[in-house]
C-alpha positions in Angstrom: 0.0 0.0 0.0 2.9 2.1 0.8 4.2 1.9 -2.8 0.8 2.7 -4.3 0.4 6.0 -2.2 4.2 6.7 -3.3 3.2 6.1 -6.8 0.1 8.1 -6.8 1.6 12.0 -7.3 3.6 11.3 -10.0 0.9 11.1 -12.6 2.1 7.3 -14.4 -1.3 5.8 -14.2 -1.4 2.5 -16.2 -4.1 1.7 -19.0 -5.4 -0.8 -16.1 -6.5 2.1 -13.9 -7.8 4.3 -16.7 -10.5 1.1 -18.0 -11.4 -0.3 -14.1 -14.4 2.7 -14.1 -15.4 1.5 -17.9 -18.3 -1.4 -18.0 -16.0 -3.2 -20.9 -14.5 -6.4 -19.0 -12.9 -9.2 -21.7 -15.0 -12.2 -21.8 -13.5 -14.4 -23.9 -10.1 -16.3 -23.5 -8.6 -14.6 -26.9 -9.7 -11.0 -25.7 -7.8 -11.3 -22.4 -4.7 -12.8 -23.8 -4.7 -9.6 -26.2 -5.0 -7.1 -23.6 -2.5 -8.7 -21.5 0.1 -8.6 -24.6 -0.9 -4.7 -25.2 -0.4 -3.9 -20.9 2.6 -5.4 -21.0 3.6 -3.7 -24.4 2.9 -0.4 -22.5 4.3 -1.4 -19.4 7.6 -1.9 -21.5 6.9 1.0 -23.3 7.0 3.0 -20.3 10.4 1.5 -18.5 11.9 2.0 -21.9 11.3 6.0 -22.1 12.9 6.0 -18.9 16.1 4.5 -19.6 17.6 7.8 -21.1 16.8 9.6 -17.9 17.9 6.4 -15.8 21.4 6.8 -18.4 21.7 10.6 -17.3 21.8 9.8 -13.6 23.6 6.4 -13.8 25.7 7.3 -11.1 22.8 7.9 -8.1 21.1 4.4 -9.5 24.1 2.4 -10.1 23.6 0.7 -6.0 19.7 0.4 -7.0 20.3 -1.2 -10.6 23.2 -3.7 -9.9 26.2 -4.3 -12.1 24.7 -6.1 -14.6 21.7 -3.6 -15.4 24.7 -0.9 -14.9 27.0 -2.3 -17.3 23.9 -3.1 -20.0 23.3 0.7 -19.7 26.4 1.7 -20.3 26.9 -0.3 -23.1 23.4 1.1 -24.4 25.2 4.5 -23.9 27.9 3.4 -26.2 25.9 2.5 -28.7 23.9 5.3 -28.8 26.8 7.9 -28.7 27.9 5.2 -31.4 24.3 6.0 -33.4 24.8 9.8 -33.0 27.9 10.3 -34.2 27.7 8.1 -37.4 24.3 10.2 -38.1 26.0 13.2 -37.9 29.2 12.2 -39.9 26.5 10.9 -42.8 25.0 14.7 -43.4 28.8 15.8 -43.8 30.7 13.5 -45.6 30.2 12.6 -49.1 27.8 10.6 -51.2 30.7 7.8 -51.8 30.7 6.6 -48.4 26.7 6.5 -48.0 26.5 2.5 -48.8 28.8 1.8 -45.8 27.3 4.3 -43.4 24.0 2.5 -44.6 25.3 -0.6 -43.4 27.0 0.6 -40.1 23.3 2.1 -39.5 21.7 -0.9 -39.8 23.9 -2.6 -37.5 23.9 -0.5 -34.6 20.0 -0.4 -35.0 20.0 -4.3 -34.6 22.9 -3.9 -31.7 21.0 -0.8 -30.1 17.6 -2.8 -30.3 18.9 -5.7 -28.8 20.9 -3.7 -26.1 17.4 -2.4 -25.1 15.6 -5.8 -25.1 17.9 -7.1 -22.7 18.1 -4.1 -20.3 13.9 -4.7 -20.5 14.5 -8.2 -19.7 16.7 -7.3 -16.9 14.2 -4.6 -15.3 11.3 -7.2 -15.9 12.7 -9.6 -13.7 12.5 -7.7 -11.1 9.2 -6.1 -10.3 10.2 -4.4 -7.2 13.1 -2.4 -9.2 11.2 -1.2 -11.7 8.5 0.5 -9.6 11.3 1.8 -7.5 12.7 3.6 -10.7 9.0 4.5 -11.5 8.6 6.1 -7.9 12.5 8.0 -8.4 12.3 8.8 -12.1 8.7 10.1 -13.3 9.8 12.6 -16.5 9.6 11.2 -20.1 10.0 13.4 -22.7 7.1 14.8 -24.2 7.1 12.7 -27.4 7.2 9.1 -25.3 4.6 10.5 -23.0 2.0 11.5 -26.3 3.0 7.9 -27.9 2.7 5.9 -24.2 -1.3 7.9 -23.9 -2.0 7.1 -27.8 -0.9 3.6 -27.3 -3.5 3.8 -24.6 -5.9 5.0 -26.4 -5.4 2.6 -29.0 -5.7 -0.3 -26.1 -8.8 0.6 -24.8 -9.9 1.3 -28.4 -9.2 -2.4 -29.6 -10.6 -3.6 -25.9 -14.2 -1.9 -27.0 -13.9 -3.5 -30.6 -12.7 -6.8 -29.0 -15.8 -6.5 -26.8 -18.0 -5.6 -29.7 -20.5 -8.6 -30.9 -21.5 -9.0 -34.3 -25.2 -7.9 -33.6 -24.1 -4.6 -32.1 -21.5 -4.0 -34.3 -24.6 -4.5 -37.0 -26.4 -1.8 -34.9 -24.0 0.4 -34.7 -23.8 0.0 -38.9 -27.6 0.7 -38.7 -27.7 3.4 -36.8 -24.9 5.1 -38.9 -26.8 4.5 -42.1 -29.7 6.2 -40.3 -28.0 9.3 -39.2 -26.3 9.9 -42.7 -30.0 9.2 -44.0 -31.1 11.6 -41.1 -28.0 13.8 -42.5 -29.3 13.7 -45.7 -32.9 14.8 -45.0 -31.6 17.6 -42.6 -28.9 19.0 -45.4 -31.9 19.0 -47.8 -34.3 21.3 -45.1 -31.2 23.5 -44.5 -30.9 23.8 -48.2 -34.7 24.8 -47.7 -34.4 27.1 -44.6 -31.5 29.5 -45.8 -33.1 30.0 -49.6 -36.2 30.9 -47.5 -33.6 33.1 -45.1 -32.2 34.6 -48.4 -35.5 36.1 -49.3 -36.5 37.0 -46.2 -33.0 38.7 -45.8 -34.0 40.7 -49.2 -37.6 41.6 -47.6 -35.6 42.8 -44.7 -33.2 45.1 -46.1 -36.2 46.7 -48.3 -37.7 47.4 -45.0 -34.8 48.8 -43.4 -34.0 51.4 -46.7 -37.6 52.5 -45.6 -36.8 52.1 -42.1 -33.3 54.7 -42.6 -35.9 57.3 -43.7 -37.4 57.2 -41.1 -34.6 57.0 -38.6 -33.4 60.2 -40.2 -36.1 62.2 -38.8 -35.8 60.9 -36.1 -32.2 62.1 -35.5 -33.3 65.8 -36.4 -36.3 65.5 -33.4 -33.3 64.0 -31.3 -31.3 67.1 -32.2 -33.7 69.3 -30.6 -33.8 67.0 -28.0 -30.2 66.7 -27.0 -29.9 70.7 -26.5 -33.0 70.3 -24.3 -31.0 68.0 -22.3 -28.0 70.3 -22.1 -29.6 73.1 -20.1 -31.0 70.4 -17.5 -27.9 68.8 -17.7 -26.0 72.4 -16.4 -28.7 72.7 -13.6 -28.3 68.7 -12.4 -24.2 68.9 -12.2 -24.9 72.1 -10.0 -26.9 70.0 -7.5 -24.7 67.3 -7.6 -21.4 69.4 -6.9 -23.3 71.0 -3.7 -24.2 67.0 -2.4 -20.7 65.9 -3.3 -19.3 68.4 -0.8 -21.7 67.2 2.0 -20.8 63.9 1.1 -17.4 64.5 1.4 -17.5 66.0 4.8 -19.6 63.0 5.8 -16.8 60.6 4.6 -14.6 62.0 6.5 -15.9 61.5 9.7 -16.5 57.9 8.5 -12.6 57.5 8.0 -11.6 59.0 11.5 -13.9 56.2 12.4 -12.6 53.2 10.2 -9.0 54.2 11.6 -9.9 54.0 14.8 -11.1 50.5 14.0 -8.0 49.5 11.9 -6.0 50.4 15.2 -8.3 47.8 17.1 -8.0 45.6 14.6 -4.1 45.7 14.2 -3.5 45.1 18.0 -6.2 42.2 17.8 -3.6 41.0 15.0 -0.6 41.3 16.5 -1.8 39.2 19.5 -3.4 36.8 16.7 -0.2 36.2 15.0 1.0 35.2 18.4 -1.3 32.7 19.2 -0.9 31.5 16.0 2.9 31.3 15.7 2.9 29.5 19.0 0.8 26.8 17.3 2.3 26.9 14.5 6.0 25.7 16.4 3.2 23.0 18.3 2.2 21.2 14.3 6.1 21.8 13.1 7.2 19.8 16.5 4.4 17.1 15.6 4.9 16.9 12.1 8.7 15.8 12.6 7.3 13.6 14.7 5.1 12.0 12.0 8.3 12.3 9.6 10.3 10.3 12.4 7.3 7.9 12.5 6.8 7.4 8.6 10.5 6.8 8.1 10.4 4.2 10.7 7.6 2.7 9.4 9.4 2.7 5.9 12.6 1.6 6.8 10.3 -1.9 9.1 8.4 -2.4 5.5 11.5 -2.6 3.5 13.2 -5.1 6.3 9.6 -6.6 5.8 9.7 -6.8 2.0 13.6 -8.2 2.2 12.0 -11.3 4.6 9.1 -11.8 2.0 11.5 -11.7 -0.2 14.2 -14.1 0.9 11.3 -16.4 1.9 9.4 -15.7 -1.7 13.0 -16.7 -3.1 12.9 -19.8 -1.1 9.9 -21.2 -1.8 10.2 -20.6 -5.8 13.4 -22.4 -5.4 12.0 -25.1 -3.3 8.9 -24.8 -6.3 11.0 -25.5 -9.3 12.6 -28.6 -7.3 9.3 -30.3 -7.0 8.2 -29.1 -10.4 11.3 -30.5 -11.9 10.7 -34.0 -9.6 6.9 -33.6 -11.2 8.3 -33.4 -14.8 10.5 -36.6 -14.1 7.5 -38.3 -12.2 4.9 -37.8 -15.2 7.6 -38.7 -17.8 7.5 -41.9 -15.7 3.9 -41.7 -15.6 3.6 -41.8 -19.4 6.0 -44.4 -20.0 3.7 -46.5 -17.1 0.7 -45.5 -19.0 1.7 -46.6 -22.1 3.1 -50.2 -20.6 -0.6 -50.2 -19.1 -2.4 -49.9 -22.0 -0.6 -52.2 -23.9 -1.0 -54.9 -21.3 -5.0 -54.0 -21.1 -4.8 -54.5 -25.0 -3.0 -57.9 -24.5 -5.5 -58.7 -22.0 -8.6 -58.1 -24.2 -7.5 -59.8 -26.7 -6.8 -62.7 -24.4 -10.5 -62.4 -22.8 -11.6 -62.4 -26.5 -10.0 -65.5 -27.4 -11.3 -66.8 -24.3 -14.7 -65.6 -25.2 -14.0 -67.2 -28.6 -13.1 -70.7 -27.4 -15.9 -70.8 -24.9 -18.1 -70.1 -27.3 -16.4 -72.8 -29.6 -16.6 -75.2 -26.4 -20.1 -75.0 -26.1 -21.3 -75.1 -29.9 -19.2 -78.2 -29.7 -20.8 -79.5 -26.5 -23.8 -79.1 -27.4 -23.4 -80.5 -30.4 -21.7 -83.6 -29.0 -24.6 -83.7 -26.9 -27.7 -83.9 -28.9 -25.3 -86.7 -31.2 -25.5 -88.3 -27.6 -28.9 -88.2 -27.5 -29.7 -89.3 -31.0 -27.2 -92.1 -30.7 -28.9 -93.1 -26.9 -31.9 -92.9 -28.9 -30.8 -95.0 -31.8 -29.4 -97.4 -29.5 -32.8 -97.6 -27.3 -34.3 -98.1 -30.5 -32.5 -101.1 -32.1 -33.2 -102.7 -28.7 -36.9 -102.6 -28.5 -36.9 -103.5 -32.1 -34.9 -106.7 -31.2 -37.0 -107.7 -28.1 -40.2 -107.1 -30.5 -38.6 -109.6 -33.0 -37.5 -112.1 -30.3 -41.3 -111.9 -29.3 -42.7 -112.7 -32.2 -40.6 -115.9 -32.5 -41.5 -117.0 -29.2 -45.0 -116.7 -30.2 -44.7 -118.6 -33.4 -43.0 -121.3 -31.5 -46.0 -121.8 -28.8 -48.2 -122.3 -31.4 -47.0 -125.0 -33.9 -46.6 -127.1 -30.5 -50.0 -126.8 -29.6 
């Protein structure tokens, strides 16, 4: 909170702050990852303009920025002196050597833009530096301020036409083809209106040629008139010298008064200014005490931030261990799943042979069954047929010995 109230007077609101009291909120995957890439476009935008300033007071951030941001602006320094100088040796040498300068140009633009990408990288990976140089440096120069606001404008301008549906945008189409219809009908009635004002402008100035006749007699009546006036006027300044002088006496018994008052009024000061200078040393007295107090405060929420920040610094480190032990375990995990599902494949096509030679099993048994039967039956058969045939004989035999 302490870094937000720091931040507040020096005017470098972000696009963020300037949308929050808009309606518009992205609802769609694609629309937020846009906007995030255009914040963070700005955000860049704005450490960037700040690097020259940062470059003119090197020396009082060189403990803030570290050796490695120092010596990637010095180098950026280099190459921009670098840049200056072969621009200004182009305008005064010859046309001969215009191919090479070309060339060196195009180099240190590829050397000076990298120089600045890794000086952003640097100052991006570390989020409390860079609102620390946005709390100590806040001037830009006026052209990177104009670009950083339209860029802003142009963020908040894509974020409403990101926002924008197809139906409304059909509206909005609509409704334009109905005000340049409206535009139309009203250019038309203004067409209208000023050939009627053009003849009633001609009616007019025929009245007012008759109008100046008459406005010429009139200034002869106001002739006579005006030395009238005169004689009154004589008799009027007369009365008005004799009340100025009673006037003026009267006022001057008024200001014997009013200075007796000021006189009152002065002492009444004096002892006012007092008072007040007493409380004044009271409030200076507090307000170094509330100085004392805040830098107190600031110096326990820097130890504060340094804690979070050692501890934040050992978790993440303790984070990308286990996330590095996860990435080995899910490698593992993918080589296991893959073993598993080709022994589940094995073993459904096992189960399906099984299936398969059960099924074969019990055609064939039932088969072997019903040959059972039949044969049961056959036999059964044959055997009553041989007892029926043994009867008869018996039968046959009884009765030729009778």
């Amino acid at each position: 909170q302490d870094a937000k109230q720091r931040d507040k007077p020096l005017g470098m609101e972000t696009p963020e702050k300037t949308t929050t009291t808009r309606r518009l909120k992205p609802d769609r995957i694609e629309t937020e990852r846009i906007i995030t890439v255009l914040d963070e476009t700005i955000a860049k935008l704005e450490l960037s303009s700040l690097i020259p300033c940062i470059i003119d007071s090197l020396d009082r951030f060189a403990v803030m920025l570290g050796p490695e941001i120092t010596n990637n602006l010095i180098e950026h320094q280099k190459l921009s002196n670098e840049m200056e100088h072969l621009l200004s040796s182009s305008e005064e040498d010859d046309t001969m050597r215009a191919e090479e300068q070309q060339g060196c140009l195009c180099l240190l633009d590829q050397r000076l833009k990298c120089s600045v990408r890794n000086v952003l990288r640097l100052l991006l990976a570390n989020p409390l530096l860079c609102q620390a140089l946005k709390y100590e440096v806040w001037e830009r120069e006026s052209p990177a301020e104009e670009f950083i606001k339209a860029f802003g404008e142009f963020r908040n301008l894509m974020l409403e036409r990101l926002l924008t549906s197809p139906m409304e945008e059909e509206k909005k189409n609509r409704f334009m083809e109905d005000m340049s219809l409206q535009i139309k009908k009203n250019t038309e009635v203004i067409t209208a209106l000023q050939a009627e004002l053009a003849a009633a402008i001609r009616t007019q100035e025929q009245e007012i040629h008759k109008k100046d006749n008459v406005i010429e007699g009139l200034k002869t009546s106001v002739q006579d008139v005006t030395r009238d006036c005169k004689a009154s006027i004589q008799h009027i300044k007369q009365e008005a010298e004799t009340q100025q002088e009673e006037e003026l006496q009267a006022s001057q018994g008024r200001c014997a008064r009013l200075q007796q008052d000021i006189q009152q009024l002065g002492a009444q000061l004096d002892a006012l200014v007092v008072e007040h200078r007493a409380s004044e040393l009271a409030l200076r007295k507090r307000k170094r005490r509330m100085e004392m107090e805040i830098v107190n405060w600031i110096q326990q929420y820097d130890a504060h931030m340094e804690e979070k920040q050692a501890e934040y610094e050992e978790v993440h480190a303790a984070y990308t261990k286990e996330k590095n032990q996860l990435s080995l375990l899910m490698e593992k995990r993918a080589v296991l799943l893959q073993e598993y599902s080709q022994i589940e494949e094995e073993r459904r096509i096992q189960e399906e042979k099984k299936q398969q030679a059960l099924k074969e099993l019990n055609t064939l048994t039932l088969a072997a069954t019903r040959i059972q039967a039949f044969w049961r039956g056959y036999l059964i058969r044959s055997l009553y047929k041989s007892k029926i045939k043994k009867k008869k004989k018996k039968g046959k035999g009884k009765k030729t010995k009778k």
